[in-house]
C-alpha positions in Angstrom: 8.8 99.0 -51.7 9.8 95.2 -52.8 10.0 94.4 -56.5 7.5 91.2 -57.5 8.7 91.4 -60.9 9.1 87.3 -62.1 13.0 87.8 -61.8 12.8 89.3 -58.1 10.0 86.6 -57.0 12.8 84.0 -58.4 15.4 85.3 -56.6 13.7 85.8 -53.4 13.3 81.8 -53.8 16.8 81.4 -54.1 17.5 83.3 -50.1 14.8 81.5 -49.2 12.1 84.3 -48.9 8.9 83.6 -48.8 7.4 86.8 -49.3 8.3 90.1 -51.2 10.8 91.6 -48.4 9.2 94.5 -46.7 13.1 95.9 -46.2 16.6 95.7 -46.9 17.3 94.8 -43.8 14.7 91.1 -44.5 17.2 91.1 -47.6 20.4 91.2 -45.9 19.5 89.1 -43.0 18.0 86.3 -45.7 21.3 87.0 -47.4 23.5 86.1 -44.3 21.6 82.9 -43.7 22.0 81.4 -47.0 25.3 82.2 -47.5 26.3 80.6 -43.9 24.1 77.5 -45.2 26.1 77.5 -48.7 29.4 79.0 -47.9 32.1 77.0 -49.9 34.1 77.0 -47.2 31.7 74.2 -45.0 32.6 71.8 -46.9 36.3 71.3 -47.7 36.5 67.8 -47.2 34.3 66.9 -49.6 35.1 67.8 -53.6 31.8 67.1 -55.0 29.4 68.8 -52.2 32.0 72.2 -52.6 31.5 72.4 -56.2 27.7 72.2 -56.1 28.1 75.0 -53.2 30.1 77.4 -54.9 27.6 77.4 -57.6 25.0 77.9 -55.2 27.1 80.6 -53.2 27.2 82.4 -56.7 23.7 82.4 -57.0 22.7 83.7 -54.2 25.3 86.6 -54.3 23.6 87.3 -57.6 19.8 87.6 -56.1 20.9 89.2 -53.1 22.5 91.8 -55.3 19.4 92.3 -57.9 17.0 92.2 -54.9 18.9 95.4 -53.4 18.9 96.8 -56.7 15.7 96.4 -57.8 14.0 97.1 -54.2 15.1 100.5 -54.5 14.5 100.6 -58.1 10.9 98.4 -58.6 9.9 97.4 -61.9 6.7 95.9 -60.6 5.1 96.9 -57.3 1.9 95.7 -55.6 0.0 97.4 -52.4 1.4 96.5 -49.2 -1.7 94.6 -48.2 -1.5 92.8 -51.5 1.6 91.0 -50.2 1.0 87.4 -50.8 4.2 84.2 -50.8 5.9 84.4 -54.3 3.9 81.2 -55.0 0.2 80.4 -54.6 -0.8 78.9 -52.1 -1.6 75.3 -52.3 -3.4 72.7 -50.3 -1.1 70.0 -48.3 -1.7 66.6 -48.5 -2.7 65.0 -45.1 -0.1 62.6 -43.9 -0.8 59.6 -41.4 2.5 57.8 -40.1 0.4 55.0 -38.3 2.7 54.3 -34.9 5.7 54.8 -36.4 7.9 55.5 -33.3 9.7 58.7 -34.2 7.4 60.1 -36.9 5.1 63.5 -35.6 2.7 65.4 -37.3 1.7 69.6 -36.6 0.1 70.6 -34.3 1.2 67.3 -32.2 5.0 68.1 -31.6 6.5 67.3 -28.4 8.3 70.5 -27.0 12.2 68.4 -27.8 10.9 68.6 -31.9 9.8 71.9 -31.4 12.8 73.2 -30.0 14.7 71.0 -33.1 12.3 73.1 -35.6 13.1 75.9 -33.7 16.5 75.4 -34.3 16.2 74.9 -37.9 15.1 78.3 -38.0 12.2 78.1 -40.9 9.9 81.3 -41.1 6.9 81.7 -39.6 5.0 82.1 -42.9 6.3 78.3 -43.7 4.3 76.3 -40.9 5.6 72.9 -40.3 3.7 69.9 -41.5 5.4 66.6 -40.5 9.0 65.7 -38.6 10.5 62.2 -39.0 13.3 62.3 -36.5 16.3 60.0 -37.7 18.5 60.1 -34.8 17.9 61.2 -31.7 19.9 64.6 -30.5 20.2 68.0 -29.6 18.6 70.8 -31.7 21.5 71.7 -33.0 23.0 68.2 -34.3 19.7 65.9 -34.4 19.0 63.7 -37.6 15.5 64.9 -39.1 14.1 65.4 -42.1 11.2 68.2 -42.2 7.8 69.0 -44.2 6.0 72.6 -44.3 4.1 73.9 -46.2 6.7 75.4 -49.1 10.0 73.4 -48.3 11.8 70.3 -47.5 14.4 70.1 -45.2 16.9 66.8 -44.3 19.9 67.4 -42.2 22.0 64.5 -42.1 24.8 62.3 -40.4 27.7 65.3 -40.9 25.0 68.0 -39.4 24.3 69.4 -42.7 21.1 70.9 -43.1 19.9 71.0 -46.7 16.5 72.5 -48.2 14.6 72.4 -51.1 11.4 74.1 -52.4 8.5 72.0 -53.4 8.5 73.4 -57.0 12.3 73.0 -57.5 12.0 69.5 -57.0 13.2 67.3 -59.8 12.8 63.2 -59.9 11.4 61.6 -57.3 11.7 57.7 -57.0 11.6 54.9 -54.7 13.7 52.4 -55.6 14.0 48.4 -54.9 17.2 47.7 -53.0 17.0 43.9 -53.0 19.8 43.2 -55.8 21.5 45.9 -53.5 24.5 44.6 -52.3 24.8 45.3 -48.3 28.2 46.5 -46.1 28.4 44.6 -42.8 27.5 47.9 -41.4 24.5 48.3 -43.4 22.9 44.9 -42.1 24.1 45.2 -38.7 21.7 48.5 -38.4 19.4 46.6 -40.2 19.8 44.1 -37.6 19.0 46.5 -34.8 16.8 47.8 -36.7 14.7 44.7 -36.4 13.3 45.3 -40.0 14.9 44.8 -43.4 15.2 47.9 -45.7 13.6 47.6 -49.2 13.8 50.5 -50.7 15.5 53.8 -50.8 13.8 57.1 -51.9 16.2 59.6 -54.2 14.8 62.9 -54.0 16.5 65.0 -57.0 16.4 68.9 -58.3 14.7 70.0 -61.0 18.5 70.6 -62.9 18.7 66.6 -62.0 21.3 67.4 -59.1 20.9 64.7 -55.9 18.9 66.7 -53.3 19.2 63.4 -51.1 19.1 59.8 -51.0 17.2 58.1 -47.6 18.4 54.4 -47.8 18.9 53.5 -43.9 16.4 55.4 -42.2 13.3 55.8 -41.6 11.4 52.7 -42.2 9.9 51.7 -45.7 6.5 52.5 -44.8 8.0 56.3 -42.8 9.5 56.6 -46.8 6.6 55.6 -48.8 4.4 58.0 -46.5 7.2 61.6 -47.4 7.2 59.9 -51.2 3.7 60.2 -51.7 3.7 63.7 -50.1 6.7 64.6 -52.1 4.9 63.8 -55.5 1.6 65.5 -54.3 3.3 68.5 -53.5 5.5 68.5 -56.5 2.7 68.3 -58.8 0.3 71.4 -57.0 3.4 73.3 -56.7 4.7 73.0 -60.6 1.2 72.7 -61.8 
């Protein structure tokens, strides 16, 4: 029977669990896939993203470890049927994109983003909300970033897919990029583009790490639509 302890609930957050693990077998499997997301190893070209992932990799070595330990040892247990997600469950905003080419809201997913969602692999017990496809691509190396109901996900130019909890989000700010200075890169996709970025939206941690920053892509409007979500969901979730 699955500990819901606080400590256990915490860590279960930390493999990305959404609820208490009805086996050790959940545990091990949620294990495997956040240790593949997180492993060290992913990321040797880059100094700063390998230190914040061998911290992470330590982390979730630790709750994988007290999760075993206390599943076979529970210091708070609650009837099977009682089994509810470590964390309430709370209303989600409605989002309206307008036409926003690109931009696609649940149930209305063209089979291509489902098989991308698919791909991503989130639980069943997290239902998609929104997808704002950045690039266009395979499921397994397509630019997206990703609302459900508990998490956000963003997986960028390098194929990296990152993911963040709703209530371990930090700062969240738009900000004016019109003293920005611009590479000749940057315009030129502006250029394409046919519309002139504004604004970038930083999306940080609660311990006041960069989650991710969206300056390019999507549009200003796409941005100020996942912003407003963001905060929304940010203040029910931390509330």
């Amino acid at each position: 029977m699955a500990c819901v302890c606080r400590d256990c609930l915490q860590h279960s957050r930390i493999l990305g669990i959404v609820q208490p693990p009805k086996s050790k077998a959940a545990i091990h499997r949620a294990y495997r896939t956040a240790a593949k997301l997180w492993h060290p190893d992913k990321f040797e070209g880059n100094l700063k993203k390998r230190s914040e992932a061998e911290e992470r990799f330590k982390r979730i070595h630790a709750a994988y470890q007290a999760l075993c330990v206390h599943f076979e040892n529970p210091t708070r247990e609650l009837p099977e049927a009682d089994f509810v997600s470590p964390i309430r469950k709370i209303p989600t905003p409605k989002i309206v994109f307008g036409d926003e080419p690109g931009c696609f809201v649940a149930p209305n997913f063209p089979e291509r983003i489902r098989a991308v969602i698919a791909g991503a692999r989130v639980e069943a017990s997290d239902p998609p909300v929104a997808f704002i496809e950045l690039s266009p691509g395979t499921p397994s190396n397509s630019q997206f970033i990703l609302l459900t109901g508990h998490r956000l996900y963003v997986r960028d130019s390098k194929g990296l897919l990152s993911v963040v909890w709703y209530s371990d989000l930090g700062s969240i700010r738009l900000v004016d990029r019109k003293g920005e200075k611009q590479g000749a890169w940057q315009r030129i996709a502006d250029t394409i583009a046919g519309k002139q970025q504004t604004c970038s939206l930083q999306i940080d941690r609660l311990d006041l790490s960069r989650f991710h920053t969206l300056t390019n892509r999507p549009d200003d409007s796409v941005k100020k639509v996942v912003y407003n979500f963001l905060r929304q969901m940010k203040s029910n979730w931390q509330s």
